[in-house]
C-alpha positions in Angstrom: 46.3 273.8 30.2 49.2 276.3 30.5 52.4 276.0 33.2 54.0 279.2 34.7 57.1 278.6 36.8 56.8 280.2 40.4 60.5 280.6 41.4 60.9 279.5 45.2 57.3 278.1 45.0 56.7 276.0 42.6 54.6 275.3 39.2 50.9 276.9 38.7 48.7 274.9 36.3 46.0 276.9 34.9 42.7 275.5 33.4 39.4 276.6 31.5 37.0 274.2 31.6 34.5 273.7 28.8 32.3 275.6 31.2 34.6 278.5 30.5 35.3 278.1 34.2 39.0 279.1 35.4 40.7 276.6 37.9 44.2 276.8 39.0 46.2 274.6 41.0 49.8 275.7 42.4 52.6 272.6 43.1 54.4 273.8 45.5 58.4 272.2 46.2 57.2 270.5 49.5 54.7 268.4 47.9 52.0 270.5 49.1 48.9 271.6 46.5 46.7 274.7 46.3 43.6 274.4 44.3 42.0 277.3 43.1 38.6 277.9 41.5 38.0 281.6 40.0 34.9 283.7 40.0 32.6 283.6 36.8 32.4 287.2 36.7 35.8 288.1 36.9 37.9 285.2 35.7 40.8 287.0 37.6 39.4 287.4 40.8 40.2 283.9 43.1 36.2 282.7 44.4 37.9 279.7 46.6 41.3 278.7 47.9 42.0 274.7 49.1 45.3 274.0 50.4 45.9 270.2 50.1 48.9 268.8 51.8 50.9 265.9 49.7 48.9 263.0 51.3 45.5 264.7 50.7 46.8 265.5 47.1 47.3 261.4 46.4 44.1 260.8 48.0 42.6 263.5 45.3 44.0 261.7 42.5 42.9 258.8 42.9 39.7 260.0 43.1 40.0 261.8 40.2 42.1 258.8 38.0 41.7 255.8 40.2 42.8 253.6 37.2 45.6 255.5 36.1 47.5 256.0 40.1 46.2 253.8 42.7 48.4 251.4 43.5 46.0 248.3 44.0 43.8 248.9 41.0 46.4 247.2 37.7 44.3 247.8 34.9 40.8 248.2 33.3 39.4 246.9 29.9 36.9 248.0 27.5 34.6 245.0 29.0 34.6 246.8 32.7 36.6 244.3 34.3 39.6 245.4 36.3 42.1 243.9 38.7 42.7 244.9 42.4 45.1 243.7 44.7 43.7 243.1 48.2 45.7 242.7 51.3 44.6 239.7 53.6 44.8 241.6 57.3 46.3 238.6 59.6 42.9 239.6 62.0 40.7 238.3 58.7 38.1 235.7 58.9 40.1 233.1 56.1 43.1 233.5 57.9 44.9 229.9 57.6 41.5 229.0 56.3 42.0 227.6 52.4 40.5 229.5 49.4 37.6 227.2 48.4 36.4 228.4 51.6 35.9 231.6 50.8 33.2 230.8 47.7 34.6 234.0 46.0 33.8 233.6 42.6 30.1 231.7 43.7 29.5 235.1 45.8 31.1 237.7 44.0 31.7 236.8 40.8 35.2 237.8 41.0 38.1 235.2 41.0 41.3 235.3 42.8 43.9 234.7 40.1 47.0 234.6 42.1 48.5 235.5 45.4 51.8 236.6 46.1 53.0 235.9 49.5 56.4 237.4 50.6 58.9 237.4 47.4 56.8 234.5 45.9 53.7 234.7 43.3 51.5 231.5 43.4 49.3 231.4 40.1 46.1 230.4 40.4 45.9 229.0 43.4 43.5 225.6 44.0 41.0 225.4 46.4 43.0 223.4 49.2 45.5 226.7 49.1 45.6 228.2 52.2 45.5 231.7 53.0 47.7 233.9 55.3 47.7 237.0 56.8 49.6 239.6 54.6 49.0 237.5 51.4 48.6 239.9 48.8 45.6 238.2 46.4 45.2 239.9 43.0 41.2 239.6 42.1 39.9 240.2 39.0 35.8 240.9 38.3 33.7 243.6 37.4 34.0 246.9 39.9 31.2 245.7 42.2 32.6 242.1 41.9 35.7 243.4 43.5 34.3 246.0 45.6 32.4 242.7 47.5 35.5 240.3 47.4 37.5 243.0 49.8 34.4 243.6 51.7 34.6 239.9 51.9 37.9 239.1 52.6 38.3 241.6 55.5 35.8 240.0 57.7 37.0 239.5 61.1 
């Protein structure tokens, strides 16, 4: 990867992939991104041009490194588990209802392993804890196990 400074513009990235293919992508000073992919033939010549504003470009990277910059994914291991936070909406099924309720780990294999509420963290919580809307749970399983403990938690 190689950086060129773009006075009044910004930074241009360039990259050759292993491919030998030539992909650029220009930070501009607003925040703004422009991707570009170069023709085969003539790595010099531009084949396609995306402009990505600054909310598209977060979106983009956390496609691209979902472990490394979203903000509710905290880590992964080697054994393919990772942890997610997961908001409780205050229109969900379990709100006020307690966590037992919910049969996460029974259903999803993933387990709820504390839940911070306002400026307080509550480590693992019992069953008789009671959920409420805004409650920020922290879930830990494999990808799918987590995937279905959000799909589960924000039933209405």
């Amino acid at each position: 990867m190689s950086t060129t400074p773009l006075p009044g513009i910004g930074v241009q990235y360039d990259l050759t992939t292993r491919e030998q293919r030539h992909l650029s992508v220009i930070a501009h000073r607003d925040g703004a991104r422009t991707v570009n992919v170069y023709r085969t033939d003539d790595p010099d010549a531009c084949a396609q041009s995306l402009r990505l504003t600054e909310p598209e470009t977060a979106s983009l990277i956390d496609a691209l490194a979902p472990s490394h910059h979203s903000p509710n994914l905290l880590s992964t291991t080697d054994l393919g588990l990772v942890a997610e936070r997961i908001e409780l909406s205050s229109v969900s099924h379990w709100n006020g209802r307690v966590l037992g309720e919910t049969r996460m780990r029974t259903d999803t294999g993933a387990s709820i392993v504390a839940v911070l509420r306002r400026a307080q963290a509550i480590p693992s919580p019992a069953p008789d804890f009671r959920l409420a809307g805004g409650d920020i749970l922290i879930v830990i399983g494999t990808r799918e196990g987590v995937e279905a403990a959000a799909a589960t938690l924000g039933r209405e």
